[in-house]
Structure formats: structure tokens, C-alpha cells
C-alpha positions as CSV (number, residue, x, y, z in Angstrom):
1,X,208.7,-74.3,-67.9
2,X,212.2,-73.4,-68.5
3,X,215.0,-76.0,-69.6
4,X,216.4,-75.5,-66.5
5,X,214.4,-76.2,-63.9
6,X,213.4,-79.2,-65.7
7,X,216.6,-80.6,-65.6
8,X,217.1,-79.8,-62.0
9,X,213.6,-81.7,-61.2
10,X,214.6,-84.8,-63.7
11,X,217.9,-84.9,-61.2
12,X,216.4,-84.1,-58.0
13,X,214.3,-87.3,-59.1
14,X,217.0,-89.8,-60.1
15,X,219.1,-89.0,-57.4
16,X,216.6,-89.2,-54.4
17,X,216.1,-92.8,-56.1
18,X,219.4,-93.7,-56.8
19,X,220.4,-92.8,-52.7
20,X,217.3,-95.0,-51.9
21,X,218.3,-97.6,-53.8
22,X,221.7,-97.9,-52.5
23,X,220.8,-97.9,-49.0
24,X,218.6,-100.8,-49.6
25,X,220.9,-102.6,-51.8
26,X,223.5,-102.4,-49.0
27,X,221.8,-103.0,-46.3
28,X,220.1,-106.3,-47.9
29,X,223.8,-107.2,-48.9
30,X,224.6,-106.9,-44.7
31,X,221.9,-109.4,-44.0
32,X,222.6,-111.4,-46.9
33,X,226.7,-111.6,-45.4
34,X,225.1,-113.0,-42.0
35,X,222.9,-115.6,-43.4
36,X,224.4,-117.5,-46.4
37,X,227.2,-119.4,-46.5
38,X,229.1,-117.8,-49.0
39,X,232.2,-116.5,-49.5
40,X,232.3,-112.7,-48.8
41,X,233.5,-111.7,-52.6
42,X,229.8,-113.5,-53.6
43,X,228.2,-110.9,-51.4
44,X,230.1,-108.0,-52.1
45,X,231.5,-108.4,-55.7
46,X,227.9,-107.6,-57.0
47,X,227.4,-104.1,-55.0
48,X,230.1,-102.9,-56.7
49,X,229.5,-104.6,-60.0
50,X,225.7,-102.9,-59.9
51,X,227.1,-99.5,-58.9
52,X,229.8,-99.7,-62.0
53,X,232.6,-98.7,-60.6
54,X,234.1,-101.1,-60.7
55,X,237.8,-99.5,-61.8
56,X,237.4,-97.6,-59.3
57,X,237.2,-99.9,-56.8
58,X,240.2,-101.4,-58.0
59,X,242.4,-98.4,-58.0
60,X,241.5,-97.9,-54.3
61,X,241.3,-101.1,-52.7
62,X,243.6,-103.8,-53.4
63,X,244.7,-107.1,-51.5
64,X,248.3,-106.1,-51.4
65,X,250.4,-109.4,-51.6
66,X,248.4,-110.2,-55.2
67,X,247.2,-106.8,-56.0
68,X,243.7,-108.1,-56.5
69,X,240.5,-105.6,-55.4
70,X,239.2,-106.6,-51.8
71,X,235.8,-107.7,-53.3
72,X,235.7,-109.7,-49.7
73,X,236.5,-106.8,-47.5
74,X,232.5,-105.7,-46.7
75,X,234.2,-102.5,-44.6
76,X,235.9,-101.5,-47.4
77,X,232.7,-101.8,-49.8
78,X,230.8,-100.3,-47.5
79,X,232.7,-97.1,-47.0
80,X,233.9,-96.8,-50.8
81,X,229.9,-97.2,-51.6
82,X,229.1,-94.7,-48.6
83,X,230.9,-92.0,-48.0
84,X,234.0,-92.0,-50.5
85,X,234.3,-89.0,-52.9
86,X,235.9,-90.2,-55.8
87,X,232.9,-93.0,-56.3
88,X,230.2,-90.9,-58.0
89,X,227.2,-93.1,-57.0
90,X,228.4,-92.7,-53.0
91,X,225.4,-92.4,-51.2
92,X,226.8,-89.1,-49.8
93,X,227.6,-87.7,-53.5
94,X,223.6,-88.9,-54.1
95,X,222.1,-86.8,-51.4
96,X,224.5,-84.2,-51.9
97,X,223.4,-84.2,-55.9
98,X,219.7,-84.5,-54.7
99,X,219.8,-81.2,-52.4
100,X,222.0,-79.4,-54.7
101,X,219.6,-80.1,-57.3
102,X,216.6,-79.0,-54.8
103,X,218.1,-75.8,-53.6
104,X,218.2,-74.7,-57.0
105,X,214.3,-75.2,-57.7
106,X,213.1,-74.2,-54.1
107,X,210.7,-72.0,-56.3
108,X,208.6,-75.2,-57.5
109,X,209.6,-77.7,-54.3
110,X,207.1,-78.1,-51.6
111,X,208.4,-77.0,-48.5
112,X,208.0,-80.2,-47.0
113,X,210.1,-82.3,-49.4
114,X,212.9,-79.5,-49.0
115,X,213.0,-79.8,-45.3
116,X,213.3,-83.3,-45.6
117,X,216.4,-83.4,-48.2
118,X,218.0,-80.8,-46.7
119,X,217.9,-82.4,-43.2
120,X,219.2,-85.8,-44.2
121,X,221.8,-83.6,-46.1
122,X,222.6,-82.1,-42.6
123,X,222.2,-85.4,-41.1
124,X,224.8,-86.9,-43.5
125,X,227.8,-84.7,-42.5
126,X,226.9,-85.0,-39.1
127,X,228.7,-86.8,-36.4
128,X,225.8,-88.7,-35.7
129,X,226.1,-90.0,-38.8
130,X,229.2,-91.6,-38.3
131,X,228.5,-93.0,-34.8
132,X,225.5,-94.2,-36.5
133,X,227.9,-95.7,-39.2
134,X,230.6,-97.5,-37.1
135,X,228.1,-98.6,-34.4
136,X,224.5,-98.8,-35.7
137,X,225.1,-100.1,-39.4
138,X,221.6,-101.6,-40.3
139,X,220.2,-98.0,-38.3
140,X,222.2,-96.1,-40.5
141,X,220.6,-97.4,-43.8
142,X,217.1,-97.2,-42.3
143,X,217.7,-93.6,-41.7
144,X,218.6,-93.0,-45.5
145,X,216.1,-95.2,-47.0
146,X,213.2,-93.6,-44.5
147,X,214.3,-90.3,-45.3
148,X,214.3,-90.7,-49.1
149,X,210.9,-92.3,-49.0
150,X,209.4,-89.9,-47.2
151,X,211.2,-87.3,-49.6
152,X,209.2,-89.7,-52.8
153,X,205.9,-89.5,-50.3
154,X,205.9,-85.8,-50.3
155,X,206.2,-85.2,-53.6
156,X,203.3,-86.8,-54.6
157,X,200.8,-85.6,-51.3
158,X,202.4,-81.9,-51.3
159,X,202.8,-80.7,-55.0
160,X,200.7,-79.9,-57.4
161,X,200.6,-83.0,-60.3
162,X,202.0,-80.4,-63.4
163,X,205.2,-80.4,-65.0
164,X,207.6,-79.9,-61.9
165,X,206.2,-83.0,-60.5
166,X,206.2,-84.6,-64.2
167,X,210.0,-84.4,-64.3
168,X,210.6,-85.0,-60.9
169,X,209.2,-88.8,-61.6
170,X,210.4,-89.3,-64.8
171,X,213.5,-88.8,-63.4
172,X,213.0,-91.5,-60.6
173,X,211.2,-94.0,-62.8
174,X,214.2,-94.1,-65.2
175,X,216.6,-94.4,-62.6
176,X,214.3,-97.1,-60.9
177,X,214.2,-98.9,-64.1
178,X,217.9,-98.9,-64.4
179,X,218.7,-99.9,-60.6
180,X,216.1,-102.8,-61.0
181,X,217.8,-104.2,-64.6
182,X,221.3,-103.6,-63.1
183,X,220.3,-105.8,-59.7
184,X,219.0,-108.4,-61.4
185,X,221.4,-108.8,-64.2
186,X,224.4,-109.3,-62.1
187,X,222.6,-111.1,-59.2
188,X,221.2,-113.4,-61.4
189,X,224.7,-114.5,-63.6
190,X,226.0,-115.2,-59.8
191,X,223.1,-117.4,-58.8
192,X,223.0,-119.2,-61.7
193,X,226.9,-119.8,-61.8
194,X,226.8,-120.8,-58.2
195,X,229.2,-123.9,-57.7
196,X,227.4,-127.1,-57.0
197,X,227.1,-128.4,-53.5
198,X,227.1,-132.0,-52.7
199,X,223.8,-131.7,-50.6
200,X,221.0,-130.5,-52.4
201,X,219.1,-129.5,-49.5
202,X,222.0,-126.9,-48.4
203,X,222.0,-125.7,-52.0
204,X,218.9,-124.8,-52.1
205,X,218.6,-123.2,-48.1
206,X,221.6,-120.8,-50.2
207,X,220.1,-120.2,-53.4
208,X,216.4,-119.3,-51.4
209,X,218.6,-116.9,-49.3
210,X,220.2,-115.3,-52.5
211,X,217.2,-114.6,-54.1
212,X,215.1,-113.2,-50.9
213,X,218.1,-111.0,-50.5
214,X,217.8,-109.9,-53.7
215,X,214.2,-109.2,-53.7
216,X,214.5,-107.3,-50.1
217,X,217.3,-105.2,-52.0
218,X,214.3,-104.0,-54.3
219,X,211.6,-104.3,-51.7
220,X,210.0,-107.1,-53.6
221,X,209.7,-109.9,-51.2
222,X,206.3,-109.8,-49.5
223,X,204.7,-109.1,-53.0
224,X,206.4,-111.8,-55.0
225,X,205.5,-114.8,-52.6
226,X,201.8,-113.2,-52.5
227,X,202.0,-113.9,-56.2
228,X,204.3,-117.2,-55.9
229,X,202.8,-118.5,-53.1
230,X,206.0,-119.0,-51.4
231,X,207.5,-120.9,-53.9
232,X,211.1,-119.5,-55.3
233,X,212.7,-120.1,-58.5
234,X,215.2,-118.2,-60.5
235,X,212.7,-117.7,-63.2
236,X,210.2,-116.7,-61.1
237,X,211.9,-114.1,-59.8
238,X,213.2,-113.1,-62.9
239,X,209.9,-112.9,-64.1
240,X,208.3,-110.6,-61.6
241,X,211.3,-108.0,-61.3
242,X,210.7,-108.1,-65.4
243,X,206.9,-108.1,-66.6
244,X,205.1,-107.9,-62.6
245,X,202.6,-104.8,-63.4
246,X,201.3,-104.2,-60.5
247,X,204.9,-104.1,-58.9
248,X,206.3,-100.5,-58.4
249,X,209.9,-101.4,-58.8
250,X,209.2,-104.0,-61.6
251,X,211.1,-103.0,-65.2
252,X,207.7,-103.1,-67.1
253,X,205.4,-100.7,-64.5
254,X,208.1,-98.5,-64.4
255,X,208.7,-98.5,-68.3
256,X,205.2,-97.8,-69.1
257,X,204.9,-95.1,-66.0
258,X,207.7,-93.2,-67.6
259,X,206.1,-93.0,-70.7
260,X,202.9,-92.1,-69.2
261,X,204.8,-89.4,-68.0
262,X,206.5,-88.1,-70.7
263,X,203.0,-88.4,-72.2
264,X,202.1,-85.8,-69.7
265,X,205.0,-83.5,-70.6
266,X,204.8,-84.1,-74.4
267,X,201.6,-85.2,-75.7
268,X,201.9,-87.7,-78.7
269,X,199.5,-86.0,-81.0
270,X,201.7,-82.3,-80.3
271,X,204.6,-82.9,-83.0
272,X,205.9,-79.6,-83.2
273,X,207.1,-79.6,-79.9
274,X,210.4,-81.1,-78.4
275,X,210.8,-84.5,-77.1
276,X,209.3,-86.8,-80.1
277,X,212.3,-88.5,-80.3
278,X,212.5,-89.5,-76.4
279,X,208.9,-90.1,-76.6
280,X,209.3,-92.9,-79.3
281,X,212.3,-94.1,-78.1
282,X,210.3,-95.0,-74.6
283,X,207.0,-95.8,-76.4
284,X,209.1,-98.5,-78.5
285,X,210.7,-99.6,-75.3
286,X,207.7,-100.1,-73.2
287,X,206.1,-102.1,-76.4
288,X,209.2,-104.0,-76.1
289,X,209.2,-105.2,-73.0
290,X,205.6,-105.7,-73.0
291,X,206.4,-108.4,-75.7
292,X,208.7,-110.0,-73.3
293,X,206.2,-110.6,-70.9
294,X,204.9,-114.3,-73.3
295,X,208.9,-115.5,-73.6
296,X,210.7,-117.6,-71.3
297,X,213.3,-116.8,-69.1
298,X,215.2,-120.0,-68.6
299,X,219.2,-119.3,-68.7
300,X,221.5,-116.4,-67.6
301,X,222.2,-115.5,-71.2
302,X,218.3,-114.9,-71.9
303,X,218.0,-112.5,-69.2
304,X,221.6,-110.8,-69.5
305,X,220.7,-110.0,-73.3
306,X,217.3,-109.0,-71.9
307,X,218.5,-106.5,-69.2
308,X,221.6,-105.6,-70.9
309,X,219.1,-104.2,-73.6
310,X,216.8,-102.1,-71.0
311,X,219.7,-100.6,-69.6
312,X,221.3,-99.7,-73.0
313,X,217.9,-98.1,-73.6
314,X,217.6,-95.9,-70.6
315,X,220.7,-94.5,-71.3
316,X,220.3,-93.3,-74.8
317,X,216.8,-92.4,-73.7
318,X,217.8,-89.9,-71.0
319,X,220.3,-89.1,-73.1
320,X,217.9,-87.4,-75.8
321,X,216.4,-86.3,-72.9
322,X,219.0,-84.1,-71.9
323,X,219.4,-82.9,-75.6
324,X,216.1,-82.6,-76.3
325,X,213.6,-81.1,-73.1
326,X,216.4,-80.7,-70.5
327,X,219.1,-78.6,-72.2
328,X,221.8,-80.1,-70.5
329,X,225.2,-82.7,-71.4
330,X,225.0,-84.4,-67.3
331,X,226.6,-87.9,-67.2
332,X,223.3,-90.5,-67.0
């Protein structure tokens, strides 16, 4: 398999994800402004925080009279983390980056996964889309995040499991695994640095809602109170978006998954061939967090230093990647 097309699957992969997880993340955010009593910066501050651009943000959208960003304006977050071209992570750069990157290996896509990127492509700079946008907002994000999904579906039920496929979901695992540490990191420092309410009872209707909305952001709700038995706690939720194995979107599945994967692409026991240095880098990584998993989590700092670490990680690890297997410079 040619350097090429690898590195068009690896991005085809991460950027699939990364529109997936954005329309998630925003829509939970909508809900999240509807339900808590919180002051609109606390729910939109963190979109942009988690999508780092936060400069940015700045440069387009102030307050005017004290030139501060309009962290409270959720139209203006919304739109900047939609549609607007000089944000890279837009969802409309995302699915534009993820067809782009499929047109270009239309020779090892399944026809079905195509259709399906290219449609919500289509979709995207449609005027439904808009109409959708401005009248139907919660519609809107269901339509990106089914599309995507199926898009992920395909790939695994229509494609043969070889090295197109292998790249293809190292790509989405390491962008999962970065979405996940980024989401939790900052939603977690603004939990825990909530200001004090005199009732306790109201405190902790708000901090329940904060923490459900963060777990509906990565699709984690129904399986963490199966494991919690309904009960909600900063570390526990910490803990499962950390070290929960049997959860898809948690930071240890999809750290060991990855490697699993680049197993498949570079066996271990092949040292002549390219990728060693990625492959220890995520094997040392994976034992890493695995070590985590017997370590509390009490404190912001903990779990800052924690995810800060992860996301460090990923960087530098599809950052060999490119140098390495993919024979490419793209920003990670």
C-alpha cells in the first residue's frame, strides 16, 4: 500500500470522527443551555475551548463596548463552530476534509461509505441545510451525526478488514482519543470550579446536569449509569471516560484499539519495516494509561496533568505517523 493512500485513509478516518464529534458536542451543549441554570459563557466557553481555537474566536467575535469574545452568544458559537471558514475544525471544513480525502481513494472505499460522504457533503451546501440550521437546530445535528455514523457503520460491514480499513480506524481511534481527553479536561476544570450555591440541593440538580451533558456529548450516558447505577460523581465520571474498557469512546479502549491496529499494519516482531517508532510510542502509551486505571482521580489538577499528557501523546504519535508510514507534514 502506497504512502499515499494511507494517508488519505488515516484522514478520511479522523475527520469522519472529528465531524461526528462536533455535532454531538454541540448539540449536547444546546440541551445543556436549556436545562441548567448557568450563565451562557459556562456553556459555550468550553465548545470553543475543546475545538482550540480559541484566538480565533477572539479575532471574530467580540463584545464591542469591552472588546471581550462573546463566549455567551450561543448563535455566534454555533455558526463560527458550523459553517465558518477560517475555523479549521468547522463542521463544514470536517466533511469537506472527509470527502476530499474519500474522492481521492475511491479505488479502496466501498461504494456505500462514498455515497454516504459525498451526500452529506451535498447535503451541507444545500439550502436545506440552512433552513435546517436556522429553523430545525437539534434536526440539523442529528442529520450530521446519523450520517457520519452510518459512514463509521459502513466501513466496518462493507470493506474488506486489510490495510485500507486499518488506516481508516487508526485514524478515527486517535482522533476519538483526543476528542474524549480534550471534553473532559476542560469540562471537568469548569465543574469543579463551579461557584458555590447556597442550596445544596440546587447545586447538585446543576452539577448532575453538567455531567449528563457531558456524557451525552460523548455518547456515554446510558452505559455509565448501567455501571454507576445511577449514581453521579465527578470522579466517577472521570473514571469511566478514562480506564471504562468496554466503553468505545473511553481513552483506554480506544488507546489499546489503536495499537491493536497499528499491530495489524506493523507487526511488532517485523523491525525492518517503518513505523517502530509510532508503534512504541502507542505501546508505551497504552501501558501508561493502563497503569492509571489503580490511581485516584480526586482533583482537577490530577486529571488536567492526566489528559494534558494523552493529548500531548497523540499528537507526537500521529506526528511520527505522518513521518514515518504516511509520507505526509498535515497539521494533527
Amino acid at each position: 500500500m502506497i504512502s499515499r493512500v494511507a494517508d488519505h485513509c488515516f484522514w478520511f478516518g479522523r475527520y469522519v470522527e472529528r465531524a461526528e464529534a462536533t455535532a454531538r458536542m454541540l448539540a449536547s451543549s444546546v440541551s445543556l443551555a436549556l436545562d441548567a441554570e448557568l450563565p451562557s459563557s459556562g456553556v459555550w466557553r468550553p465548545v470553543i475551548v475543546v475545538s482550540g481555537e480559541e484566538d480565533e474566536f477572539e479575532a471574530k467575535f467580540t463584545d464591542g463596548d469591552d472588546d471581550h469574545p462573546a463566549w455567551g452568544d450561543g448563535e455566534a458559537v454555533q455558526r463560527f463552530m458550523v459553517w465558518d471558514e477560517s475555523n479549521g475544525v468547522s463542521l463544514a471544513k470536517s466533511v469537506t476534509g472527509a470527502r476530499w480525502n474519500a474522492r481521492s481513494i475511491r479505488e479502496v472505499l466501498s461504494l456505500e461509505a462514498w455515497e454516504t460522504v459525498n451526500e452529506l457533503h451535498l447535503w451541507m451546501l444545500s439550502d436545506s441545510a440552512q433552513t435546517t440550521f436556522a429553523q430545525h437546530r437539534e434536526a440539523f445535528y442529528q442529520h450530521v451525526r446519523r450520517s457520519t455514523q452510518l459512514t463509521l457503520g459502513l466501513l466496518r460491514s462493507t470493506m474488506l478488514h486489510d490495510e485500507p480499513l486499518d488506516f481508516m480506524w487508526l485514524g478515527v481511534l486517535l482522533e476519538r482519543v483526543n476528542q474524549t481527553a480534550r471534553m473532559l479536561d476542560v469540562h471537568h476544570h469548569a465543574f469543579t470550579n463551579l461557584p458555590r450555591r447556597r442550596s445544596s440541593d440546587a447545586e447538585e440538580v446543576i452539577e448532575t446536569a453538567l455531567w449528563l451533558s457531558l456524557l451525552r456529548g460523548l455518547s456515554g450516558s446510558e452505559g455509565y449509569l448501567k455501571r454507576a447505577a445511577g449514581r453521579i460523581s465527578s470522579e466517577g465520571v472521570a473514571r469511566f471516560l478514562v480506564s471504562e474498557r468496554a466503553f468505545p469512546r473511553s481513552i483506554a479502549y480506544c488507546v489499546k484499539s489503536a495499537y491493536d491496529r497499528l499491530c495489524d499494519i506493523r507487526p511488532p516482531e517485523h523491525h525492518a519495516l517503518p513505523g517502530g517508532a509510532s508503534l512504541e510510542r502507542l505501546r508505551v502509551l497504552h501501558a501508561w494509561v493502563s497503569a492509571r486505571e489503580a490511581e485516584p482521580l480526586a482533583g482537577s489538577r490530577a486529571v488536567h496533568d492526566l489528559l494534558t499528557h494523552v493529548v500531548d501523546e497523540v499528537h507526537e504519535i500521529c506526528g511520527t505517523l505522518g513521518t514515518e508510514l504516511l509520507g505526509a507534514g498535515r497539521p494533527t
